[in-house]
N, C-alpha and C positions, 0 to 999 in steps of 0.2 A: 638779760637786762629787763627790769621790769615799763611794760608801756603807763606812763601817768594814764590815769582815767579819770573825770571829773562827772560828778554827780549831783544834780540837784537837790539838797537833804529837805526842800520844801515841799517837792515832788509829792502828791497826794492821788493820782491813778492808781489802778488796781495792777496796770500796766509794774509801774514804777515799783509796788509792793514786790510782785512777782519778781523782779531784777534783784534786788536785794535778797533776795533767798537763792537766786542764783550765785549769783556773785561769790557767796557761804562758801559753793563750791570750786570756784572758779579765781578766785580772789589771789591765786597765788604768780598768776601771770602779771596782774595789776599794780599801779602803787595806787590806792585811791586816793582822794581828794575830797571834800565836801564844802564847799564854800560858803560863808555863811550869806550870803546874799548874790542876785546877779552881778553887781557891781565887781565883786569881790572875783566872782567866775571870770569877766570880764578882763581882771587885769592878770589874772592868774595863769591864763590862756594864754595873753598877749606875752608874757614873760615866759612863755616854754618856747612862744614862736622866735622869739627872739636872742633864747638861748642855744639855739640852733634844732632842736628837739625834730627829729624825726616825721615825729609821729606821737597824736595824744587821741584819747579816749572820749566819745561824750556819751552819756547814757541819758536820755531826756528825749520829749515832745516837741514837736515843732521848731515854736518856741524855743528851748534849751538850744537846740543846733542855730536859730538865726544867730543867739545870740558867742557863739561857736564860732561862724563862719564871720562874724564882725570883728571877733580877735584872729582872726586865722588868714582873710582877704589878703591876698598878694602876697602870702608867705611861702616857702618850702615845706612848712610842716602840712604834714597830711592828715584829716579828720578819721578817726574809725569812729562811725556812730551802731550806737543799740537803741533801737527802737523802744523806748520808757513811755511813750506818750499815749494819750487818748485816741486821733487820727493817723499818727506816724505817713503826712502823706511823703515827705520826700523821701525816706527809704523806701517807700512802696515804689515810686518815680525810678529812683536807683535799682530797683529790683533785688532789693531785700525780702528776703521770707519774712516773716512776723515773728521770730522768734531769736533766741538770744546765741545759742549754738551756732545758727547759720553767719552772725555776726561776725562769732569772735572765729569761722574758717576764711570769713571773706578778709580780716584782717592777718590771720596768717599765710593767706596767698599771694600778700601782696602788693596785689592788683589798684591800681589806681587811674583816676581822671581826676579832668578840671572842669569844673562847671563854673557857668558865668553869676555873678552876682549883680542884683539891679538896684538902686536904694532911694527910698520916700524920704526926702526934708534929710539926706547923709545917713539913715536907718538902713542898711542893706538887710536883703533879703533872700531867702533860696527859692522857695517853691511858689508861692501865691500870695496875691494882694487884693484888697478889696477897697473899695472906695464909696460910701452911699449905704446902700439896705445890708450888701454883707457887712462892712465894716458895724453898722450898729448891731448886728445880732451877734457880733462878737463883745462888742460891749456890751450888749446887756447878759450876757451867759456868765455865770458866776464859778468858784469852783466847785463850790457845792450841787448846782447845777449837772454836772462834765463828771463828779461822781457819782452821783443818783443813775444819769443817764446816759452817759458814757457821749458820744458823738450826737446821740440825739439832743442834745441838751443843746444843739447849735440850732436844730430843726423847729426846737419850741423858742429858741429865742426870736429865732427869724420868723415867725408868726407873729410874735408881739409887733417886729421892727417893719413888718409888712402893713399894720396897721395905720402909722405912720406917714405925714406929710414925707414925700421923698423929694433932697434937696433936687437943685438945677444944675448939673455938671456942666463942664465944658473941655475935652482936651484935647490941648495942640501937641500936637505933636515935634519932633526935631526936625522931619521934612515937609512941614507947611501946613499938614490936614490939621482941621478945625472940625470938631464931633459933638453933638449935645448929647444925653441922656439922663437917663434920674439911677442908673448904679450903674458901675464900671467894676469888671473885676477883670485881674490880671493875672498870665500864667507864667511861670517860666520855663514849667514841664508841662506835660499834658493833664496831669491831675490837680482836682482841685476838691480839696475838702474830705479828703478819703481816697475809695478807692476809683470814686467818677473822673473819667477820663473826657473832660468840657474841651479842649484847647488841643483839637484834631493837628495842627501844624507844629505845635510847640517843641522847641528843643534844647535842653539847657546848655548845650554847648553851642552854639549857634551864634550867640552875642546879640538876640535879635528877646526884645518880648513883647508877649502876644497879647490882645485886650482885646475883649467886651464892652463894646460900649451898648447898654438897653436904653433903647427911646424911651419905652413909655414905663409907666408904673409896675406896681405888684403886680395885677394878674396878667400884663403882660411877660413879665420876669419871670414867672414861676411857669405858665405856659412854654416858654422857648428854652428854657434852661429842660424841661421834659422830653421835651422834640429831642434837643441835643443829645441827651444820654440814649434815644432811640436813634438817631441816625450816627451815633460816633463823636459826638463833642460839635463845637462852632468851630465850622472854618470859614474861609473866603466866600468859597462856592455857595453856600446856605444864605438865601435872603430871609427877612422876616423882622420883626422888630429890635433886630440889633444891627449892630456893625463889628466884625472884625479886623484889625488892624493889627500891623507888627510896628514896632518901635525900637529905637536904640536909645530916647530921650524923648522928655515932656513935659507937660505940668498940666496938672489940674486945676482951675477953677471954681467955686460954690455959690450957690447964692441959694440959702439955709444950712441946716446943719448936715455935716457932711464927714460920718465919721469913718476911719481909715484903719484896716485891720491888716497886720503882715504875719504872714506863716500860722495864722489862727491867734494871734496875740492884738488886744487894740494898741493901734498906736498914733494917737493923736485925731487931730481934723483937717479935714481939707482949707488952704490950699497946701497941694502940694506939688515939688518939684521933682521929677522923676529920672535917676542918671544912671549909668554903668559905675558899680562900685570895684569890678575887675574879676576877678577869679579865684576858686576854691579851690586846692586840691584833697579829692574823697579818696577813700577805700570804695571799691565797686565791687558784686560781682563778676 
């Protein structure tokens, strides 16, 4: 029986080119799919989950999987994803190799977990979130950008976005703490953005997510975010101009603009309200 696969046909990485020439080979395990828009993936997904379907396919970016694990939350069917994307952090999280071979073994052994989902304004989410400087350097990165430059094209945009008034955060948490800073970013694994591993405590099965809040401006952000990747990510233990915190719920407050990025995708402004969307079940490893 063949497993449904769904593919982005807007998908424009070199990543994504690459997949399709695999596939040539590979295509007879599959039934694909190509949806002509997310919307359309969206409901496409939701109607395998609910036809009881085992088990379906996603080949795509970040991105492509949140939008994956939105139709798949709280179902029986279980995700096999292939890494199509420019930064592919949650496979990387799952300990996926970067290639497509290693995919389609980890989906014929099997093997599964459940990872937890968290979601911004009913948006669930898998790997990371940003709120502040990151979220704008995802807004302003274009695709044409993410082609040219692959991952760097986040690193130039977040120059422009560092230049920038950064709004005035506030968030509370579900058990009382009240935190200020001018960016927040969130993990729900330990990597964030690649293969940086920021969020030393982070676990996605856990039920718990992990945050960044930065006190002050750009060059204190980009100063402790360096420290981080030299001492193993922010955890508790590390003082300095941020704070870390776990959460189960929360919300964010702004006062400026306060734009809000999930899984490398923008999505929308602050405020925002931050909840447990429930559970994935993946292919692992």
């Amino acid at each position: 029986m063949k497993i449904p696969l769904f593919f982005n046909n807007t998908a424009r990485s070199a990543r994504a080119g690459r997949f399709r020439r695999w596939l040539k080979r590979y295509g007879s395990v599959f039934d694909v799919m190509e949806p002509e828009s997310s919307e359309d993936m969206l409901n496409r997904l939701a109607a395998q989950a609910r036809s009881g379907a085992p088990a379906v396919a996603v080949a795509g970016g970040d991105g492509t999987l949140r939008l994956a694990a939105r139709a798949l939350c709280n179902t029986d069917t279980a995700l096999a994803l292939f890494p199509a994307g420019t930064a592919n952090v949650f496979s990387r999280e799952m300990g996926f190799r970067q290639n497509f071979h290693h995919a389609l073994h980890v989906l014929k052994t099997g093997r599964t977990r459940e990872v937890d989902l968290f979601a911004f304004n009913g948006q669930p989410f898998l790997q990371m979130a940003g709120i502040g400087a990151d979220g704008r350097s995802v807004e302003l990165t274009t695709w044409e950008m993410k082609k040219k430059w692959k991952a760097f094209a986040y690193v130039i945009a977040g120059a422009r976005a560092f230049t920038e008034r950064q709004p005035l955060l506030t968030l509370t948490t579900d058990d009382g703490r009240v935190l200020e800073g001018r960016s927040i970013i969130f993990g729900n694994g330990r990597r964030y953005g690649g293969p940086m591993k920021l969020f030393a405590e982070a676990n996605n099965e856990d039920g718990l997510l992990d945050a960044v809040v930065f006190k002050h401006a750009a060059p204190s952000i980009i100063r402790e975010s360096l420290l981080a990747l030299v001492h193993g990510g922010f955890h508790s233990l590390r003082y300095g101009g941020f704070e870390y915190v776990r959460m189960t719920e929360g919300q964010v407050a702004a006062i400026g603009h306060a734009a809000c990025e999930l899984d490398g995708d923008y999505a929308g402004d602050a405020p925002v309200q931050i909840t447990r969307a429930g559970k994935l079940k993946v292919f692992a490893p």
